[in-house]
N, C-alpha and C positions, 0 to 999 in steps of 0.2 A: 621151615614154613614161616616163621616169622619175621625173617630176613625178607622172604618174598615179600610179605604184608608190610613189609617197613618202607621198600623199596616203588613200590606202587603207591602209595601214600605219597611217599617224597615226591612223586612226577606229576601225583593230582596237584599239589598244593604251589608248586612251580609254575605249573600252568595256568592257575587261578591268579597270581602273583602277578603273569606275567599279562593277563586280560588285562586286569585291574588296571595295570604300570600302563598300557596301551591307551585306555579309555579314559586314563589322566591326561595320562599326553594328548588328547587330541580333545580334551576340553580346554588345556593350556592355548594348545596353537589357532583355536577358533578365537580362542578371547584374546589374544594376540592380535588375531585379522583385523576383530573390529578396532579395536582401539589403533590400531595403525590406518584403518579409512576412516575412523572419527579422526584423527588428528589431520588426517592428510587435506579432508574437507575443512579443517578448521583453518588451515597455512594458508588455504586456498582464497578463502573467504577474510580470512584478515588482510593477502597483498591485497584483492579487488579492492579499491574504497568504491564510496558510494558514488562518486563524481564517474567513474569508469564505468562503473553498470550501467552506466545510463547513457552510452554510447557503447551501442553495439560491436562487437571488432570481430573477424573471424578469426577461428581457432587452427591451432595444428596440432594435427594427429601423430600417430609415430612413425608414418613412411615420409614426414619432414616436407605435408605437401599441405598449406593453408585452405581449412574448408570452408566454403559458403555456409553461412548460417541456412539451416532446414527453413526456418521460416523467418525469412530476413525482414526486421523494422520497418524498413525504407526498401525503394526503390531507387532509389541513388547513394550510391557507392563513392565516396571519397579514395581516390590513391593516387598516393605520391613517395617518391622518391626523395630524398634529402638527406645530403653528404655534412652540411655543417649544422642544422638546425633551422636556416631561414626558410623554406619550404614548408617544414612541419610545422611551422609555427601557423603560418596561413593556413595549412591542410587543417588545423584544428579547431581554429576560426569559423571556419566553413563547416567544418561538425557540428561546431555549434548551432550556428546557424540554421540550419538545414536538419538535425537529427539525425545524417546520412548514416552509413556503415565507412567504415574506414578499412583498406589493408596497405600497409609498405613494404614497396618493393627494397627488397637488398641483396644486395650479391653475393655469392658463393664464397667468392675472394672479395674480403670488404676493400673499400678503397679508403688508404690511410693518407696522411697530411703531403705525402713525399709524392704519393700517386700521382695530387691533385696542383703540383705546384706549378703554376701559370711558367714560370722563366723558366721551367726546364723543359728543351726541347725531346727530351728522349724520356718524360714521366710516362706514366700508366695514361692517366688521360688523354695527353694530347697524342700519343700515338691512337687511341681508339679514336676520338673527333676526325682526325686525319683520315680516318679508313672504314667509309661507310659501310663496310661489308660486315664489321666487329659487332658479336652481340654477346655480351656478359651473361655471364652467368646467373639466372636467380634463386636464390634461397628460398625453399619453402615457398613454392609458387601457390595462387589460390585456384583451386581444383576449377570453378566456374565462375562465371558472370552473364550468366545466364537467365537470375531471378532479379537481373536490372535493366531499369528502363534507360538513368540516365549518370554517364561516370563523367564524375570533375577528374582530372589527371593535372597532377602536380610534379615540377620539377625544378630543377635547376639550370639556369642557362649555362652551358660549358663550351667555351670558345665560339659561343652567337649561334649555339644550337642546340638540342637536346641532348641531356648525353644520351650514350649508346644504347644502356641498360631499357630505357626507356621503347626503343625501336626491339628492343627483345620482348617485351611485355606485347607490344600491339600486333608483333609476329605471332603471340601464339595461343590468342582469343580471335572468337569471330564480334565485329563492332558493325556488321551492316544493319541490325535495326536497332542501333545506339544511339542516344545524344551525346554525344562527347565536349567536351570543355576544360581546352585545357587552361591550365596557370603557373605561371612560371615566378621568381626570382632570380634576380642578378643587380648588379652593378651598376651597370649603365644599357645592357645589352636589350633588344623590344626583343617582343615573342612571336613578330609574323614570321620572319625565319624558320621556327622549328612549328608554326602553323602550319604551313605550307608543308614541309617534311612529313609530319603526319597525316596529311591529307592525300600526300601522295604515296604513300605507304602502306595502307590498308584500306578497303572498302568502307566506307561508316557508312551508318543511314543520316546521322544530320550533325556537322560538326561545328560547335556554338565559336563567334567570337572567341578568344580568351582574352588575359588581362595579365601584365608583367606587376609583379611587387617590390619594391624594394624593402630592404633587409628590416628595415624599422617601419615597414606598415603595419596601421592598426586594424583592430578589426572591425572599426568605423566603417575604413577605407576597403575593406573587404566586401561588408552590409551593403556600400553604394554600389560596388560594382556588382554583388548579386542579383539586387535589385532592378538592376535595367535588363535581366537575360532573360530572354522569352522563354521562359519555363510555366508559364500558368496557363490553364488549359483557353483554347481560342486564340492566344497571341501570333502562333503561328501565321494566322488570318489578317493579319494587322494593316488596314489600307491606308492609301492616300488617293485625295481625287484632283487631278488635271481638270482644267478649264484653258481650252486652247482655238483660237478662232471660233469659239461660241461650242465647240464641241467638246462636250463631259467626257473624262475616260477615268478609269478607275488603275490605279496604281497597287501592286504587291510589295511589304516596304520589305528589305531585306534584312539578316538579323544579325548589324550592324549596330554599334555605340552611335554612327551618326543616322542611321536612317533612327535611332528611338528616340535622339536628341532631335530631328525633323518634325517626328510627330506633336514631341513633348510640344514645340514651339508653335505650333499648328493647332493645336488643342484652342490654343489663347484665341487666336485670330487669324485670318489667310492670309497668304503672301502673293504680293505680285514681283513678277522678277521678268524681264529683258534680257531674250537668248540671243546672240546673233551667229550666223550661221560661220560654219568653218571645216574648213577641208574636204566638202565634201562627204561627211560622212557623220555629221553631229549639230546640234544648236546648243551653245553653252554660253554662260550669264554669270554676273557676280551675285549670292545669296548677302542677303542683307545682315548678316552675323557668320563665323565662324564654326564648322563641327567636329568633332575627333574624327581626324584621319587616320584609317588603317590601311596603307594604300597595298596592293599588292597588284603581281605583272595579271593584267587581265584581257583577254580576246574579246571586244563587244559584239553585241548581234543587235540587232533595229529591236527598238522597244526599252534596250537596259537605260537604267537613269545612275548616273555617278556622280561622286563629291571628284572635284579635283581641287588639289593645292589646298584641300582646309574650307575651302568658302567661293567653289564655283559650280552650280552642277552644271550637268553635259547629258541632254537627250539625244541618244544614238540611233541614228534612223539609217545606220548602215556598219560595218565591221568597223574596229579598231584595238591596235594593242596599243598599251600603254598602262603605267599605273595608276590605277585609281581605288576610290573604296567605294565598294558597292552600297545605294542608297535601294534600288528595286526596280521592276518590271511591268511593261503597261500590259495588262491584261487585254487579252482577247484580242489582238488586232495582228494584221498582215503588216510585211515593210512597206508595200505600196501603198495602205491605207493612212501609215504614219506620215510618210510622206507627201501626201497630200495635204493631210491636216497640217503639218508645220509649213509647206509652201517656201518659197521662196525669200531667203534675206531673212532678215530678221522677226522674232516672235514674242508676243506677249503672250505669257503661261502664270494662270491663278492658282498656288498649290493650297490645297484645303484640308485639312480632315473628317 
């Protein structure tokens, strides 16, 4: 009997042992948890500095796909792409600027020095440039761009055009009620090239001017050119007014460096200028100064107004291709009605603001 009583004893006091040894350990392993989320939040908060909170960036989750901020800062979204640093440099510039949200595009397979080398004909790069069909891969893509009204896109010129990487991003968002604007870097290379590319590439709702930088722009030279982009609300509307044979017409200026250098000059005082007639299909004059030309291949229709050569325009009172930069469009009128008011041979036209 008291072998049983010794043995029943032993299994109470085991099992009381073994409560106890339980209810240690999972006081142990809680207070483990936290001080490993206190420290984690503290790693966290030590890399952010202060200068980084204070430009928004979107985050990535664990299936490696960048999210839209829930309640994003801004309404325009800075991204860009940049293989050596001259791109970001601008991209950050314009953060500044602007307050925007930033994300960068990068590739799955990054492209290293050997990729990117101009004199090898058989690199990574120049085989994708070569073969507009290539679209790279991207890293950690941002899940939407849907709580933006208006996206700067930044890049690199690679062999006088965008690279690839770049035509993958615009494949696989919708941009038809986007402002887009892109900006580039390079060498020597301009950016209507890979304008034009984008434009034919995707639907947008309104695709701004861009602007080429080189390696060593500041972000002065950044400031000026943000500054002239119709982004404040009404610019859109931006007129000019015709005075032609006594009759007033109202002009839409286009949203062009030289149609805002047109206005800028027009602000001061009106210009009188001397179109004379040609080809059959236009009246064009020499402008009394010079304005940034962006010329690109364009079909006119009766009514378009164009800079040619820098410091000519040309009202079109009938089709024409040819290169030019678009200055704007006379409101409200028929080809036949244009061509009455310009008339025959030559024309004096008062441009006003």
């Amino acid at each position: 009997m008291k072998k049983i009583l010794s043995l029943i004893l032993l299994c109470v006091c085991t099992a009381l042992f073994a409560a106890c040894g339980n209810a240690a350990s999972s006081q142990t392993t809680q207070q483990i948890a936290v001080l490993r989320t206190e420290k984690t939040t503290e790693d966290i908060e030590t890399i952010v500095s202060d200068e980084d909170k204070s430009i928004p960036e979107v985050t990535v989750s664990a299936d490696k796909t960048a999210e839209t901020p829930v309640n994003p800062e801004s309404n325009t979204l800075v991204i860009y792409f940049s293989r050596t640093g001259n791109t970001e440099k601008i991209a950050k510039y314009l953060i500044e600027l602007t307050g925007a949200d930033s994300y960068v595009i990068e590739a799955v397979v990054p492209y290293s020095d050997a990729d990117i080398e101009y004199s090898n004909d058989s690199c990574r790069a120049n085989k994708e440039q070569n073969d507009k069909s290539v679209r790279p891969e991207i890293a950690n893509p941002i899940s939407s761009i849907d709580s933006y009204d208006t996206i700067f896109l930044g890049y690199p010129i690679w062999w006088g055009q965008e690279p690839r990487i770049i035509d993958t991003f615009l494949e696989s968002y919708d941009f038809s009620d986007k402002t887009v604007i892109p900006f580039c870097t390079s060498g020597s290379s301009g950016i209507s090239t890979s304008e034009a590319n984008i434009k034919a590439l995707v639907p947008i709702g309104k695709q701004l001017e861009g602007k080429r930088f080189s390696a060593d722009a500041t972000k002065d030279e950044v400031k000026e050119w943000y500054d002239t982009l119709l982004l404040n609300e009404g610019n859109e509307d931006m007129k000019m007014k015709l005075s032609i044979n006594g009759k007033d017409l109202t002009v839409s200026l286009a949203d062009t460096t030289a149609a805002k250098e047109l206005s800028e000059k027009l602000k001061t005082e009106p210009v009188t200028v001397i179109l004379n007639e040609y080809g059959g299909f236009e009246k064009v004059g020499d402008l009394p100064w010079s304005l940034t030309k962006t010329d690109e291949s364009i079909v006119t229709e009766a009514g378009d107004i164009m800079l040619y050569q820098g410091n000519q325009m040309t009202i079109f009172y009938d089709s024409n291709s040819w290169n030019y930069t678009k200055l704007g469009h006379i409101d409200n009128i028929t080809q036949k009605e244009l061509k009455a008011i310009l008339g025959d041979g030559n024309v004096t036209v008062t441009l006003s603001y």
